[in-house]
C-alpha positions in Angstrom: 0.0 0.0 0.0 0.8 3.6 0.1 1.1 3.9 3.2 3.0 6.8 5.2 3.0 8.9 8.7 0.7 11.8 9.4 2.0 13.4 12.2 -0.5 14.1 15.3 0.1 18.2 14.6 -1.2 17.6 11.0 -4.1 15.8 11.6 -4.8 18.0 14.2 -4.9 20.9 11.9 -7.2 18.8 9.6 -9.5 18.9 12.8 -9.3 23.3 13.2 -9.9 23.5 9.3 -12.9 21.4 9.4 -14.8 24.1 11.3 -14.3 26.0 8.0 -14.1 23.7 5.1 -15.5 20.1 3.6 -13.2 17.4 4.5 -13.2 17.1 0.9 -11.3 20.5 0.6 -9.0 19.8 3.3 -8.4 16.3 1.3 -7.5 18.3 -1.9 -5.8 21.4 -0.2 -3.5 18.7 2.0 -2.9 16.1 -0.9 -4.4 13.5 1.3 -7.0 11.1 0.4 -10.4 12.2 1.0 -11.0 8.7 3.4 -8.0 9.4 5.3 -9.4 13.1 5.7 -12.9 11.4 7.4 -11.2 8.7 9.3 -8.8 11.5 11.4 -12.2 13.4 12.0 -14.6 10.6 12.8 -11.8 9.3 15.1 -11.6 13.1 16.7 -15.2 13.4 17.1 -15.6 10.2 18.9 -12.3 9.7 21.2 -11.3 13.7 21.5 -8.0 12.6 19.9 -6.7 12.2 16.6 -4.4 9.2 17.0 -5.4 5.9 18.5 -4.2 4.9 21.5 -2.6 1.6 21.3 -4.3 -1.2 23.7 -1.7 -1.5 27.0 -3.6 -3.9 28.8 -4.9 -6.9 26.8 -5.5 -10.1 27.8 -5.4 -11.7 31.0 -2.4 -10.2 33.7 0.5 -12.4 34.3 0.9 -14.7 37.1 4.4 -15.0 37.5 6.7 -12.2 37.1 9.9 -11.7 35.8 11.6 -12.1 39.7 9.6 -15.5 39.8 10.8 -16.6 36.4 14.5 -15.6 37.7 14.0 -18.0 40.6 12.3 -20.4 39.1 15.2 -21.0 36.0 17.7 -20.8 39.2 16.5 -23.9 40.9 17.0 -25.2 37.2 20.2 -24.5 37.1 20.9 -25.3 40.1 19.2 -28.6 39.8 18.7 -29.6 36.3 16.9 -32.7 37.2 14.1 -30.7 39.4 10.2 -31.8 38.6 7.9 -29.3 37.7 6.2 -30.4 41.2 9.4 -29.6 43.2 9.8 -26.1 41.6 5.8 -25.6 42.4 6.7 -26.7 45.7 9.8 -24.4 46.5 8.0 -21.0 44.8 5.2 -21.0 47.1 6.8 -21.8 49.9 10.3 -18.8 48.7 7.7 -16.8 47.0 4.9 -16.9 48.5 3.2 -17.4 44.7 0.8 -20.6 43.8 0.9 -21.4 40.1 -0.4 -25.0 38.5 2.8 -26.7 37.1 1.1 -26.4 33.9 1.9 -22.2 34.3 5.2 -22.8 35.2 5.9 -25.7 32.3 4.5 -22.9 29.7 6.3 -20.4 30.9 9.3 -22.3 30.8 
């Protein structure tokens, strides 16, 4: 595609000269396509904002974290022959954090 960046002052702008002209004028006095024109505007009207804001928080939260990661691959190390039962086991009872050992065989 033909894709390119449209910086957040530009779009902006399209947004002030909207209160004066068609977004087909601002598509023709901008060199911008006419749909990219609408899309910046609808997107203005219904957020307040001209860019989307990306999605920070998607999905279910983590269980373990990167410190309970750290430990458990250091009880690997230090025992390479450890079952997933044993390093279960030793995080709650060091970490104080209960996860199935089917969370800590995916995460591992």
């Amino acid at each position: 595609g033909n894709r390119r960046h449209i910086p957040e002052a530009v779009k902006q702008q399209w947004v002030t000269m909207s209160t004066l002209m068609s977004s087909r004028e601002i598509a023709q006095a901008t060199g911008t396509s006419h749909r990219t024109v609408n899309r910046v505007l609808r997107l203005s009207r219904l957020t307040g904002s001209v860019v989307k804001k990306p999605c920070t928080a998607s999905g279910h939260p983590r269980t373990l974290t990167a410190h309970d990661v750290q430990y458990l691959l250091s009880c690997i190390r230090h025992s390479p022959d450890i079952y997933l039962s044993e390093l279960q086991y030793h995080l709650e009872k060091t970490r104080g954090v209960y996860v199935s050992t089917c969370t800590i065989q995916r995460t591992l």
